[in-house]
N, C-alpha and C positions, 0 to 999 in steps of 0.2 A: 504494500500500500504506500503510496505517496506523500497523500496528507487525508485528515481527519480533522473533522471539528468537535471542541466538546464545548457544549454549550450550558451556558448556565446564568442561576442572575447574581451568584460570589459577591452576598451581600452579608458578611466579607468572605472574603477566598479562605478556604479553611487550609492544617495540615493532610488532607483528605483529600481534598482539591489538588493539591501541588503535587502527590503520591499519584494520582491518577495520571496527573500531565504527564509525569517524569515517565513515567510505566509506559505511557501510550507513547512517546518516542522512542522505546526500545520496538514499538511495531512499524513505524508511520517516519516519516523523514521531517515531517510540519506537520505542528498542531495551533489552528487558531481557536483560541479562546474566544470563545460569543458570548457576549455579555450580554443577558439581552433585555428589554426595556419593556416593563410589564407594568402600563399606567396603572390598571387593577391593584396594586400591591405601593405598599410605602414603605421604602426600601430605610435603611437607616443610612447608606454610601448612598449618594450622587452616582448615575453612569459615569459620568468623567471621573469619580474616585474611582470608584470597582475599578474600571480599567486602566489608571495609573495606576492602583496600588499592584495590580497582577504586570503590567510593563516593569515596575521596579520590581519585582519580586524574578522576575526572568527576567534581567536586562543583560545577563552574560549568556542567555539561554537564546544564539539567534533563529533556533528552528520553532521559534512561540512567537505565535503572532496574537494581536488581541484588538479583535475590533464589535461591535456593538448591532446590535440586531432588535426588530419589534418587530412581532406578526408571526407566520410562519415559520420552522428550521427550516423546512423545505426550501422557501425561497431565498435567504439566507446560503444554503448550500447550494442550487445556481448561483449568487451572484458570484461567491467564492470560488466557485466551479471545484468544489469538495462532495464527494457524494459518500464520504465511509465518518459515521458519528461515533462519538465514544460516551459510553455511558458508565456514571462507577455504582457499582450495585453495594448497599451495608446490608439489608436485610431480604428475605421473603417477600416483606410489604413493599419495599421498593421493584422487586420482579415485576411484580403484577401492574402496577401503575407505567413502568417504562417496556415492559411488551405491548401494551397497550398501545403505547407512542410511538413505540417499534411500527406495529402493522399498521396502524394509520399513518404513518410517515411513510409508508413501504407502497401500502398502496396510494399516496396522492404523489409517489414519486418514484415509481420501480426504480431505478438504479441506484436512490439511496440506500447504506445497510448503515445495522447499528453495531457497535460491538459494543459485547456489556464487558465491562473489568470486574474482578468482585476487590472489595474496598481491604485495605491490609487490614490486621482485625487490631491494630493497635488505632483504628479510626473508625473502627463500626458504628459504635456509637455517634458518632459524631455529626453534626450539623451546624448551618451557618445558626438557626434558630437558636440551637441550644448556645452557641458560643456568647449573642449577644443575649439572652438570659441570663446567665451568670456572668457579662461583665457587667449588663446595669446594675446588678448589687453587687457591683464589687467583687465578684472573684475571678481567683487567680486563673486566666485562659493562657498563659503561656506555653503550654505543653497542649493546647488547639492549635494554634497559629503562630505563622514565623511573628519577630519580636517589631518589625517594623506594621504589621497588622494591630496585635497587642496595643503599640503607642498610638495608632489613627484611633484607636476603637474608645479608648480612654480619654483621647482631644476631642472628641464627636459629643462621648454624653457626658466631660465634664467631670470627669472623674481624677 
């Protein structure tokens, strides 16, 4: 495979997230990161953070690319002209929700595929949800997320 996109809305990019990218370049030569912009949802990161904070987090990484998306993955992966996604699986309940996106993405676009990764199990647990849960009260996420995430998450709510 060439390139892959893995899409996501990395509000913020977790340890989970970066283990996946890393992984999915030992298949794929490029991976862009799609960040993507879901008015539906009130993100804690700004698009333009998510996607600076994941540029600085790979700025020595030049096979990660990261650019931002609203709407479909499907047409996202035309404009990108990427048709192989990566998905990272922590649970059972995540299967079932991302085969789900699997076959409807499959069918409104035969030549896209999905690959699932299953999540290292030192990240199963893990979530962007949970991460900013226990930093609004204060606790200690540094063993979530790299340390330059850690200090945006803290400047955000003030802590």
């Amino acid at each position: 495979m060439q390139a892959a996109i893995y899409p996501g809305s990395f509000d913020p990019i977790t340890n989970g997230h970066l283990d996946v990218v890393r992984r999915a370049l030992s298949l794929v030569n490029r991976v862009v990161v799609g960040v993507i912009y879901n008015p539906e949802k009130n993100p804690l990161f700004s698009l333009e953070e998510r996607m600076d904070l994941i540029r600085t987090l790979f700025k020595d990484e030049p096979r990660v690319e990261v650019a931002s998306f609203s709407g479909l993955l499907i047409d996202f992966a035309r404009l990108q002209n990427v048709y192989t996604i990566i998905r990272g699986l922590r649970a059972v309940s995540d299967f079932d929700y991302e085969f789900q996106m699997a076959i409807t993405n499959r069918h409104l676009c035969p030549k896209l595929d999905t690959v699932f990764l299953m999540t290292d199990v030192d990240y199963s647990y893990l979530s962007s949800s949970l991460v900013k849960q226990v930093a609004r009260f204060g606790g200690d996420v540094s063993s979530f997320v790299p340390m330059e995430i850690e200090l945006k998450l803290k400047e955000k709510l003030g802590l």
